[in-house]
KOLTI-817499 format. One record per atom (N, C-alpha, C): residue number from 1; atom name; x, y, z. Coordinates in nm, 3 decimals, padded with zeros to 5 digits, always signed. Each point is the difference from the previous one (the first is absolute). Layout:
BEGIN
    nr   atom         X         Y         Z
   NUM     CA         X         Y         Z
...
! end
This chain:
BEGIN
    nr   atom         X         Y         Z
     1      N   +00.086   -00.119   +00.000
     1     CA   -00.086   +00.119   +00.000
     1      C   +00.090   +00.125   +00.000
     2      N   -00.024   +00.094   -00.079
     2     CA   +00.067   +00.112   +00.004
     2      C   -00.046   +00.139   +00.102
     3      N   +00.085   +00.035   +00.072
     3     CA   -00.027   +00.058   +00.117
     3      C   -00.056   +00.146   -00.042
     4      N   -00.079   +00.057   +00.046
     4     CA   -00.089   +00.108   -00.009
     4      C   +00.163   +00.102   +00.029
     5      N   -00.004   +00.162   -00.073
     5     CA   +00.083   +00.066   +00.009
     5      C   -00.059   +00.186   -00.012
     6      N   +00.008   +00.080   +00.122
     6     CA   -00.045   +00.131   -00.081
     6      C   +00.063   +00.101   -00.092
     7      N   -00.067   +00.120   -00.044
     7     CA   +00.110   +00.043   -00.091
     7      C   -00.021   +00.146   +00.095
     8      N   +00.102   +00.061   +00.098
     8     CA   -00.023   +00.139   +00.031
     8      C   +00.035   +00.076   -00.089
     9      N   -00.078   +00.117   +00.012
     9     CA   +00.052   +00.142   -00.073
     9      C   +00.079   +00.102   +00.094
    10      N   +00.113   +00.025   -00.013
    10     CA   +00.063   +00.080   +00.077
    10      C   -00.017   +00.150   +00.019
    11      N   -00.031   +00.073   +00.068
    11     CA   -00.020   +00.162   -00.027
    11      C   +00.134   +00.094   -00.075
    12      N   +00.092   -00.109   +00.028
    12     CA   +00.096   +00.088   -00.024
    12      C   +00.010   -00.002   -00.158
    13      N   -00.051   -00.052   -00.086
    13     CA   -00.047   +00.007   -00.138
    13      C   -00.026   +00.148   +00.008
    14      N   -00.081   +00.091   +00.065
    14     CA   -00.094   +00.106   -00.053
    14      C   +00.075   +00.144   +00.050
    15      N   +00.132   -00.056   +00.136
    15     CA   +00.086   +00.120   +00.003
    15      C   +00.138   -00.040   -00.076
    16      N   +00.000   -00.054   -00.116
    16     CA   +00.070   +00.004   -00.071
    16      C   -00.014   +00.060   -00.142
    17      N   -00.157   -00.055   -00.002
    17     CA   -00.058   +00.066   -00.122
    17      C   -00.117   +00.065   -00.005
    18      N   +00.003   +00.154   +00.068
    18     CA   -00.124   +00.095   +00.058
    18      C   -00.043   -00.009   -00.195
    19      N   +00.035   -00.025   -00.060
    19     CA   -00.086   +00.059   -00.169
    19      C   -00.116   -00.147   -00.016
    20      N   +00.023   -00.066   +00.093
    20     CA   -00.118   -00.116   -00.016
    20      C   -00.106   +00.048   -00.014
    21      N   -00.084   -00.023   -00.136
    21     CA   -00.122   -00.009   +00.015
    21      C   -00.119   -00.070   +00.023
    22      N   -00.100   +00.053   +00.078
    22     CA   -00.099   -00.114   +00.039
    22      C   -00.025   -00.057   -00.133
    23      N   -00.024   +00.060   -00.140
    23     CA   -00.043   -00.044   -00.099
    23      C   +00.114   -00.134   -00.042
    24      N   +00.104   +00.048   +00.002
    24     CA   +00.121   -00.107   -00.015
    24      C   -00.018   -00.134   +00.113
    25      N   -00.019   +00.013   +00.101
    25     CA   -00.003   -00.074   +00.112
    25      C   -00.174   -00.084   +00.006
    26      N   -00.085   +00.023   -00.071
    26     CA   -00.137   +00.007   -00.018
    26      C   +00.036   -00.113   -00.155
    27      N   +00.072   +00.008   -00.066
    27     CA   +00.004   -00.032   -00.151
    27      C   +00.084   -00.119   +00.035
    28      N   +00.120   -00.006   +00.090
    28     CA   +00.103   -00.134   +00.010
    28      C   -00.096   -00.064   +00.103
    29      N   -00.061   +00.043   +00.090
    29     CA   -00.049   -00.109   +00.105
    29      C   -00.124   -00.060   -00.074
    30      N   -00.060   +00.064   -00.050
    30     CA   -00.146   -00.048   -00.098
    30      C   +00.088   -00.137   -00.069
    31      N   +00.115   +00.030   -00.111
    31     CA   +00.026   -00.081   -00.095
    31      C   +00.055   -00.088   +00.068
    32      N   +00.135   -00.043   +00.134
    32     CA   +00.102   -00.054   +00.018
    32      C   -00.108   -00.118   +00.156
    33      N   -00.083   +00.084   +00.025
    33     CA   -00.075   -00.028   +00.135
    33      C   -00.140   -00.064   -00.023
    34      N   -00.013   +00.035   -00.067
    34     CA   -00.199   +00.071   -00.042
    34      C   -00.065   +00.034   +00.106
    35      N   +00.057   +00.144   +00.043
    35     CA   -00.049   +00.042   +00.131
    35      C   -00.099   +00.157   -00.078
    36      N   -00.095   -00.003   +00.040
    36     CA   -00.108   +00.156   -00.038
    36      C   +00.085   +00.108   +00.011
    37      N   -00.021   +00.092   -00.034
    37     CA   +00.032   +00.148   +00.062
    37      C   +00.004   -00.010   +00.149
    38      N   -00.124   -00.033   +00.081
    38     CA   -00.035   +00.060   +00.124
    38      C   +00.145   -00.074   +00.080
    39      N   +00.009   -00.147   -00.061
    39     CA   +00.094   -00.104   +00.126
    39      C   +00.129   +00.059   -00.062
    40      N   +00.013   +00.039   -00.150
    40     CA   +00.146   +00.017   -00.007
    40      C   +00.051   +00.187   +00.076
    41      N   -00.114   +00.025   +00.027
    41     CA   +00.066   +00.163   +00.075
    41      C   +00.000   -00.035   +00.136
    42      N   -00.157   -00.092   +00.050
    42     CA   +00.073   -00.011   +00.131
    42      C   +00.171   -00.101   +00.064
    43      N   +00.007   -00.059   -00.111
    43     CA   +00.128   -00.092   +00.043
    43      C   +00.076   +00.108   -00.010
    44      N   +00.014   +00.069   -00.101
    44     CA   +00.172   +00.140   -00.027
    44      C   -00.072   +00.060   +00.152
    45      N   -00.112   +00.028   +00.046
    45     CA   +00.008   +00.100   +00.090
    45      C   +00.044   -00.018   +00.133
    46      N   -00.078   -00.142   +00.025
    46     CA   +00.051   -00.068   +00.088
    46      C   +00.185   -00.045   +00.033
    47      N   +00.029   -00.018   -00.093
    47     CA   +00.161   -00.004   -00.005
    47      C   +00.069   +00.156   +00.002
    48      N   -00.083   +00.107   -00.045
    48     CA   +00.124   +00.117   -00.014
    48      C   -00.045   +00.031   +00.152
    49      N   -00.105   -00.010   +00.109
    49     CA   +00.011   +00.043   +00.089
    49      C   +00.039   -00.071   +00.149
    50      N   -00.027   -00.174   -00.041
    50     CA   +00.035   -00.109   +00.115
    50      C   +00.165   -00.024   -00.039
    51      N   +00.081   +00.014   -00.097
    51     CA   +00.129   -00.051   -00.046
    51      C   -00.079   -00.120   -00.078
    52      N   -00.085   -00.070   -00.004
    52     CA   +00.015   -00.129   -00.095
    52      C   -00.166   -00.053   -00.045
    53      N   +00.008   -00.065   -00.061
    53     CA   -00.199   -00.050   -00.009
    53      C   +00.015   -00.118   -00.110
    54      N   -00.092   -00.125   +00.027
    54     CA   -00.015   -00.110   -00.005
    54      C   -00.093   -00.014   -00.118
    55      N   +00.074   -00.053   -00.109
    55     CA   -00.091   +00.030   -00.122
    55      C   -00.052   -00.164   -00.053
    56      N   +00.049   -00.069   +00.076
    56     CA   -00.058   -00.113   -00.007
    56      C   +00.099   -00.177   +00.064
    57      N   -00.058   -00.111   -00.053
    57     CA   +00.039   -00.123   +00.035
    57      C   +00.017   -00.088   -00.121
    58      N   +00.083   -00.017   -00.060
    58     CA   -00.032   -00.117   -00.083
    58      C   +00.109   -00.111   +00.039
    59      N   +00.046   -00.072   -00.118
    59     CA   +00.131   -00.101   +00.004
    59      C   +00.099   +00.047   -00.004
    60      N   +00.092   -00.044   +00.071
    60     CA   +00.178   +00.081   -00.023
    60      C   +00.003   +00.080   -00.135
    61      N   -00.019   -00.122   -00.106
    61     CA   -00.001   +00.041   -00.147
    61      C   -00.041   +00.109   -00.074
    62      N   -00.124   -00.018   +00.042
    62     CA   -00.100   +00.142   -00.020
    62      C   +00.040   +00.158   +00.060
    63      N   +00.035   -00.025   +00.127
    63     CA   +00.047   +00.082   +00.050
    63      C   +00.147   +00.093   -00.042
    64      N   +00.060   -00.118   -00.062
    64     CA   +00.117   +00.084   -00.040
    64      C   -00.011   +00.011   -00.113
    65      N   -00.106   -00.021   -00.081
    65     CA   +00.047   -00.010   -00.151
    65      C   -00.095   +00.183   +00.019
    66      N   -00.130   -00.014   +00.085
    66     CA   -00.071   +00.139   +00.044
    66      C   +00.106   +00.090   +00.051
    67      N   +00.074   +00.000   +00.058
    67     CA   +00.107   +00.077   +00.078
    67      C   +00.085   +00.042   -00.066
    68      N   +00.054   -00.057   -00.146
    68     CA   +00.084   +00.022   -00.119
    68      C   -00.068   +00.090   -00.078
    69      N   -00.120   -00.016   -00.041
    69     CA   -00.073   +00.083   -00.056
    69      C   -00.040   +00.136   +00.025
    70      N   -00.014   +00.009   +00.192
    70     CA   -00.002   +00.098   +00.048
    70      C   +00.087   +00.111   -00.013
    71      N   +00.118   -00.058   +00.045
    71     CA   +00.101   +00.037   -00.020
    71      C   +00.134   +00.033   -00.099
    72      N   -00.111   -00.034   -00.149
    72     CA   +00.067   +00.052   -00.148
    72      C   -00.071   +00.149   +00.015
    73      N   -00.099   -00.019   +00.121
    73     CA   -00.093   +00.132   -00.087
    73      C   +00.058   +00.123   +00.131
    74      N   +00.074   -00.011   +00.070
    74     CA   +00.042   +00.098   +00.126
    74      C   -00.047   -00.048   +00.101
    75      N   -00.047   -00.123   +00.062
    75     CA   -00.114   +00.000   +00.149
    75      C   +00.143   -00.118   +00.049
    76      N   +00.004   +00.108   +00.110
    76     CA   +00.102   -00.103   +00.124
    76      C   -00.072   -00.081   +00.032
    77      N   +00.071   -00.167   +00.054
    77     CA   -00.139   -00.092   +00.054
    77      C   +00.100   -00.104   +00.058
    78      N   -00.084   -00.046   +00.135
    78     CA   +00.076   -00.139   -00.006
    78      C   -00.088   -00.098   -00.030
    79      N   +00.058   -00.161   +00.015
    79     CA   -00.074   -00.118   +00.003
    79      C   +00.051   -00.051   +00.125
    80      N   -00.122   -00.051   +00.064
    80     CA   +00.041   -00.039   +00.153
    80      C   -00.094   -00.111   +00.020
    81      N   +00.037   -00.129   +00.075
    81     CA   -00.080   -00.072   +00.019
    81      C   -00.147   -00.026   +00.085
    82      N   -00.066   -00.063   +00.014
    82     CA   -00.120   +00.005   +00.081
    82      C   +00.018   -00.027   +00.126
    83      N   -00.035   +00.027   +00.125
    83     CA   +00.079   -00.060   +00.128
    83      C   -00.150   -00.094   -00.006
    84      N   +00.008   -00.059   +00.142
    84     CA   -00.104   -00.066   +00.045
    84      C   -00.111   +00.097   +00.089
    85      N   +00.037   +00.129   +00.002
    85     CA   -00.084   +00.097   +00.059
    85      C   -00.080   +00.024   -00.073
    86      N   +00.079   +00.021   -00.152
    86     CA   -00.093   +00.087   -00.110
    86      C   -00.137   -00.094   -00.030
    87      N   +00.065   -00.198   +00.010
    87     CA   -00.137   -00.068   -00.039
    87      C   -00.099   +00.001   +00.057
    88      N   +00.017   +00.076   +00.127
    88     CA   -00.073   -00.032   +00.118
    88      C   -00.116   +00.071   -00.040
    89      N   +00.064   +00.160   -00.091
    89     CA   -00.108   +00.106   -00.048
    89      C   -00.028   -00.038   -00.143
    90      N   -00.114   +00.127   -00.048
    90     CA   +00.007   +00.012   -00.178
    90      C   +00.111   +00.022   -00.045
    91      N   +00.061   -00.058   -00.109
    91     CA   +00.136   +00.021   -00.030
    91      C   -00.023   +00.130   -00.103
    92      N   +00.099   +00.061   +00.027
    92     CA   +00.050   +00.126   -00.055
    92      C   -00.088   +00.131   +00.074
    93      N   -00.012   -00.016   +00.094
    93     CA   -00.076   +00.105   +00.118
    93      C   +00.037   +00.078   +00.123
    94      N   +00.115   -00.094   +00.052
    94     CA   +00.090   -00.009   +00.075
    94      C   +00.107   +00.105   +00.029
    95      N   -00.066   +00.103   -00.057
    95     CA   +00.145   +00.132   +00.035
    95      C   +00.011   +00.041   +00.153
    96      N   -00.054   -00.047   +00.129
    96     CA   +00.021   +00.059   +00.078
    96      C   +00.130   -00.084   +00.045
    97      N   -00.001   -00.177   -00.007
    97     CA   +00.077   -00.055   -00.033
    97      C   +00.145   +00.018   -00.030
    98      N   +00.008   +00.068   -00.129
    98     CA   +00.096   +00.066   -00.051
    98      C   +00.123   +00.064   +00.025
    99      N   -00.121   +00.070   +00.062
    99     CA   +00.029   +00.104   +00.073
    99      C   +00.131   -00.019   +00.138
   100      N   -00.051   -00.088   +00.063
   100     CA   +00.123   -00.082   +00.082
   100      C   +00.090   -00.092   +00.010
   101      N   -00.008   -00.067   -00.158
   101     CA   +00.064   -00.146   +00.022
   101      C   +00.147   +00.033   -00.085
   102      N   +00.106   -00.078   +00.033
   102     CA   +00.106   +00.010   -00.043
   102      C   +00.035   -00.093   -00.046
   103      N   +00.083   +00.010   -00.147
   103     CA   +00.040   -00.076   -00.089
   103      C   +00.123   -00.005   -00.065
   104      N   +00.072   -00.155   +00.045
   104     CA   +00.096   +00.005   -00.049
   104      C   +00.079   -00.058   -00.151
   105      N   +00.108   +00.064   -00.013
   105     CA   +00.057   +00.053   -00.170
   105      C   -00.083   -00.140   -00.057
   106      N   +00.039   -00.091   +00.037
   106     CA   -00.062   -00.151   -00.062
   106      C   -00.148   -00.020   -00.008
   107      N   -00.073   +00.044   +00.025
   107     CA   -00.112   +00.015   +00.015
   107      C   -00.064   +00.059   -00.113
   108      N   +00.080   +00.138   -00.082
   108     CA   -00.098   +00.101   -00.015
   108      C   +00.105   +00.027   -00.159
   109      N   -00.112   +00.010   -00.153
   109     CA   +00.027   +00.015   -00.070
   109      C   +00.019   +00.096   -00.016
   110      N   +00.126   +00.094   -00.072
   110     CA   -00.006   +00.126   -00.051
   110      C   -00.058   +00.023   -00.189
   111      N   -00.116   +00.097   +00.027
   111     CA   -00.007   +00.016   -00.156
   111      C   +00.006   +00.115   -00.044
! end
């Protein structure tokens, strides 16, 4: 079985690149995600103001091949695995989570 994996969005994507547009950010998350307008502004918003936001769960695979994609287009991100906390919840919901847990280099994909 292939282990469930999330893909964060990092904030620090958006103080690197203040010329982001929602329309740009609205157009890659629609195509790369298939996330609406409404979920792809609240994820950028949620990340430019928490440091990070949880754009979803899939397979390692998915995740990085999503995380590559992200990240041809400017969006910092990691891939990080699922703990046994996250199954406990809805997966990909979990930012308070996040918010405290620490992860080490082996653990955590850079994309």
């Amino acid at each position: 079985i292939d282990d469930p994996f999330h893909v964060i969005l990092l904030g620090s994507t958006f103080r690197k690149n203040h010329e982001m547009s929602n329309q740009y950010i609205v157009a890659n998350f629609g195509r790369i995600l298939g996330y609406s307008q409404e979920q792809s502004l609240d994820a950028t918003t949620f990340a430019r103001h928490q440091g990070f936001s949880n754009l979803g769960t899939w397979t390692r695979d998915e995740c990085l091949n999503i995380g590559n994609q992200l990240r041809f287009q400017g969006f910092e991100c990691r891939i990080v695995p699922v703990t046994s906390d996250d199954e406990d919840e809805e997966l990909g919901n979990g930012f308070d989570d996040w918010a405290t847990e620490e992860w080490g280099s082996e653990t955590v994909a850079h994309c």
